[in-house]
C-alpha positions in Angstrom: 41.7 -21.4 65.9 40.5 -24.6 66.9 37.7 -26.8 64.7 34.5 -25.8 67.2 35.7 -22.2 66.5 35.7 -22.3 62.8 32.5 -24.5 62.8 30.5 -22.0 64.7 32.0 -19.0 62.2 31.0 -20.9 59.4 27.5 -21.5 60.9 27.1 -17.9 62.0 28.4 -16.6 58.1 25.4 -19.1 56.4 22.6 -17.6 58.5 24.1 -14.4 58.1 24.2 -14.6 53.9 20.8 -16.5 54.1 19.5 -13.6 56.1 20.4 -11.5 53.5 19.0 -13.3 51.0 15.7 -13.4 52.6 15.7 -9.9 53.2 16.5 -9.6 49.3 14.0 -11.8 48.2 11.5 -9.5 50.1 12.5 -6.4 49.2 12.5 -7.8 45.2 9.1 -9.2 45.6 7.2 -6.3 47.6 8.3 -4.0 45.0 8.1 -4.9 41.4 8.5 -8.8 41.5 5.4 -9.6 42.2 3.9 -7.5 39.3 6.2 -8.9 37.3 5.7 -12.9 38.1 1.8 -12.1 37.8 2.4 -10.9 34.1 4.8 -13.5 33.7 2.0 -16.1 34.2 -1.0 -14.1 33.0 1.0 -14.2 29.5 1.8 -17.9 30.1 0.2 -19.0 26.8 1.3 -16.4 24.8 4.3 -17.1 21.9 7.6 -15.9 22.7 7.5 -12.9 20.5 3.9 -12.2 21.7 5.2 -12.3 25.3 8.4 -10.3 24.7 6.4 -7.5 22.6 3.8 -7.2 25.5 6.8 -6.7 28.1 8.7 -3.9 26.2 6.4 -2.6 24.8 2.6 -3.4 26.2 -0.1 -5.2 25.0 -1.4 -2.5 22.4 2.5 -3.2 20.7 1.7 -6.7 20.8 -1.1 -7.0 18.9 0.1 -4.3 16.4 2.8 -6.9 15.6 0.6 -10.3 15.4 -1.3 -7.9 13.2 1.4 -7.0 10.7 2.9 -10.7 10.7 -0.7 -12.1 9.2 -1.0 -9.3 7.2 2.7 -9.1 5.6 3.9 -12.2 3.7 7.3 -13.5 5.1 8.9 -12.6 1.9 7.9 -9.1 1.7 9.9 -5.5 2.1 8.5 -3.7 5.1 9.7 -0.1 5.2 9.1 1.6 8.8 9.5 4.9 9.3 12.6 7.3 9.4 14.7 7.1 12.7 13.8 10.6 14.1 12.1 11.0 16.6 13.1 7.8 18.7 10.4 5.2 18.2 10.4 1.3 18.4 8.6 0.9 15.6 11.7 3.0 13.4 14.3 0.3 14.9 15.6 -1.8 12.5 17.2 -4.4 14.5 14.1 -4.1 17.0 11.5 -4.5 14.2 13.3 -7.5 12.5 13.7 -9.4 15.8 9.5 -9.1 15.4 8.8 -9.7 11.8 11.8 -12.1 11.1 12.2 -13.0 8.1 10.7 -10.2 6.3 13.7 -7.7 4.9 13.3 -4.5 6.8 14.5 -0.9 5.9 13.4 2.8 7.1 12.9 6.0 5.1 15.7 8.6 5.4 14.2 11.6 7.2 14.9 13.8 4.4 13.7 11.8 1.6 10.3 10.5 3.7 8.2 11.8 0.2 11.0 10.6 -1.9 11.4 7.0 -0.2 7.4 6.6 -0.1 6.4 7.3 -3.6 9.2 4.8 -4.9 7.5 1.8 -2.6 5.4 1.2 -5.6 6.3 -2.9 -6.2 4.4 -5.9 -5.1 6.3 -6.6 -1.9 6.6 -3.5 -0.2 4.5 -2.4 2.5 4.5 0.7 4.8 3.8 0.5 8.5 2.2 3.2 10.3 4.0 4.8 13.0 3.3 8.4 14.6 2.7 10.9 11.6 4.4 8.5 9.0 3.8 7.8 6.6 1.9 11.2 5.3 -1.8 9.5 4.4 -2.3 11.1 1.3 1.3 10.8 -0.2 1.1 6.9 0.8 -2.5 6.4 -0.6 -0.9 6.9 -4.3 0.7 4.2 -4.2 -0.8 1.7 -1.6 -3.9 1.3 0.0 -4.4 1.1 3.7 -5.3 -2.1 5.4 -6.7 -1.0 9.0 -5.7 -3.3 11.9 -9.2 -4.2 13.5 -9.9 -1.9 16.4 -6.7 0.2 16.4 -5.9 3.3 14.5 -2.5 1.8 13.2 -2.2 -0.6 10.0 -0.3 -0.7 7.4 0.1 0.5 3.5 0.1 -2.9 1.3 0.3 -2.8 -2.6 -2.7 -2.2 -4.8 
C-alpha cells in the first residue's frame, strides 16, 4: 500500500475508536454516571472514610461510624457482632478499615452470651448491629450510649 492509503486508514481507524468512545461516554453517563459524579461532588467535603462509608454503605452507615469513632477511644477493643448472618458491621477487615486503630474482634455465634458477659474491662465496647448484642444480657455489664437520632449505639464500660 502506498503512504496516502495508509494515511487515510489511519484517519478512518481514529474517528472510528473516537466514535466509540463517545458513544461509551454516553452510554456510561446516561445511566449511572451521572448519579454517581453528582454524589461524588455533593460529598466533596466529606473525609475519605466519611465519603467511602456513604458509598458502600449510605449515609445512615456513615454517620453510625463518625458516631462510634468519637465515642470509642483509639485504644479501645471494639467487639462487633458474630459473622452470621452477613452484615458489614460483623466484617472484621471491613470494620477496621473504619475505626483504624482500635483492635477489632467478633463474638463466635455460639458463644454470643458467653463472649458478651466476659467484655467486662475498661476498653471494651459492644457495637450494635441487627439483634446483637441481646439488650439485657449486654446491660450487665455495659451501659448503652445511644447515637443521637438513630436507634444504633454502642455498649461502653460502666
Amino acid at each position: 500500500m502506498n503512504r496516502r492509503v495508509l494515511k487515510y486508514v489511519e484517519l478512518l481507524l481514529a474517528a472510528v475508536l473516537l466514535s466509540l468512545a463517545f458513544l461509551q461516554a454516553m452510554r456510561v453517563h446516561t445511566t449511572y454516571g451521572r448519579r454517581y459524579f453528582l454524589q461524588v461532588y455533593e460529598n466533596r467535603t466529606e473525609s475519605a472514610l466519611d465519603r467511602s462509608a456513604i458509598f458502600s454503605e449510605g449515609r445512615e452507615f456513615a454517620d453510625y461510624m463518625t458516631f462510634l469513632r468519637e465515642t470509642i477511644p483509639e485504644d479501645a477493643k471494639v467487639i462487633l457482632p458474630p459473622r452470621e448472618p452477613v452484615q458489614s458491621l460483623a466484617n472484621i477487615g471491613y470494620m477496621q478499615y473504619f475505626l483504624m486503630p482500635r483492635e477489632i474482634q467478633n463474638c463466635g455465634t455460639d458463644e454470643v452470651e458467653a463472649c458478651v458477659l466476659r467484655m467486662t474491662g475498661p476498653t471494651s465496647y459492644i457495637i450494635t448491629a441487627w439483634k446483637f448484642p441481646p439488650a439485657d444480657l449486654a446491660l450487665q455489664v455495659k451501659r448503652f450510649i445511644p447515637m443521637p437520632g438513630g436507634e444504633r449505639g454502642v455498649y461502653a464500660p460502666k
